[in-house]
C-alpha positions as CSV (number, residue, x, y, z in Angstrom):
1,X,-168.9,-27.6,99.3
2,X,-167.7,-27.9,95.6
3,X,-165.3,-30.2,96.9
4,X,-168.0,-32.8,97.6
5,X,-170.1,-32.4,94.6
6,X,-166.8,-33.3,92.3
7,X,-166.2,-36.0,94.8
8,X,-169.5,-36.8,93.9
9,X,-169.3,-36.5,90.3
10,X,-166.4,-38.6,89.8
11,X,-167.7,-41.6,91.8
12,X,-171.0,-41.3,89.9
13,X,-168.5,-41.2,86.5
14,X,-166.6,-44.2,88.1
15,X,-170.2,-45.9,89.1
16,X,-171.3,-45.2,85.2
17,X,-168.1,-46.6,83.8
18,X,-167.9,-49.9,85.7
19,X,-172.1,-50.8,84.7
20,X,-170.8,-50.2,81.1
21,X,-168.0,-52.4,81.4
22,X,-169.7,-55.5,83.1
23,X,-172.8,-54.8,80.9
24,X,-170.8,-55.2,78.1
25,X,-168.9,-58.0,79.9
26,X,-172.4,-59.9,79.9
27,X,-173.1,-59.8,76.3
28,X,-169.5,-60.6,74.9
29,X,-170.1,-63.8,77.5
30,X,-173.5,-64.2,76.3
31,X,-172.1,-64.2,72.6
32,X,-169.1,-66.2,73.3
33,X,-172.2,-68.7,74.6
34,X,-174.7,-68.8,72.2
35,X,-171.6,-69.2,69.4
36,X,-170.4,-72.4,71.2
37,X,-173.7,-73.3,71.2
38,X,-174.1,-72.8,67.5
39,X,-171.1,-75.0,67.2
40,X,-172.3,-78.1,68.6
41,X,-175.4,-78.0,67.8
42,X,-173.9,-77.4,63.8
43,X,-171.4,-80.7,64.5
44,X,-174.0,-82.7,65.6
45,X,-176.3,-82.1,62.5
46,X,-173.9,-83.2,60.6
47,X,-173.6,-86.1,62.7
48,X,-177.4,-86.7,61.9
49,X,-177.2,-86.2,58.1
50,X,-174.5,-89.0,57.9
51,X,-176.3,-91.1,60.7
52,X,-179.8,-90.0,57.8
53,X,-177.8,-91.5,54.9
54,X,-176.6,-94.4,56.6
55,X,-180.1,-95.2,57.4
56,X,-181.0,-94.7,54.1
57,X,-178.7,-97.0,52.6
58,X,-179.3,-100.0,55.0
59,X,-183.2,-98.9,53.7
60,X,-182.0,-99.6,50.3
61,X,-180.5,-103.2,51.1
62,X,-183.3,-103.9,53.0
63,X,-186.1,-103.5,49.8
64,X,-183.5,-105.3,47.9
65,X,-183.1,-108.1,50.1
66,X,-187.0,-108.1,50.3
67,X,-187.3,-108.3,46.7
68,X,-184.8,-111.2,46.4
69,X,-186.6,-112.8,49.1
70,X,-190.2,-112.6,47.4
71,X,-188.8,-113.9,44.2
72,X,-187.8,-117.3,46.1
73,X,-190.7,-117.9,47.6
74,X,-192.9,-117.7,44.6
């Protein structure tokens, strides 16, 4: 009778253990994720800040150009 409620015990101790483990399992992967994530999503604004300054140099040529242009055709 004892004999079965340790049995009992330790697979509920085992059972316990192995939730903790893959719960724990989940969030470092979610983590690990969500950090990659981060990562990308970090390169590629700074992808758009240079692609924003491009832009607003070409802006700068353009109004210059248009200037240029207006002072020929008067």
């Amino acid at each position: 009778m004892i004999g079965g409620s340790v049995w009992i015990v330790e697979m509920l101790v085992v059972l316990t253990l192995l939730f903790i483990i893959v719960v724990r399992l989940k969030e470092w992967i979610e983590d690990q994720i969500a950090s990659a994530a981060g990562q990308k999503s970090g390169a590629a604004g700074g992808e758009l800040q240079m692609l924003r300054q491009s832009m607003d140099r070409i802006e700068a040529k353009v109004d210059r150009i248009e200037k240029v242009l207006d002072g020929i055709s008067e």
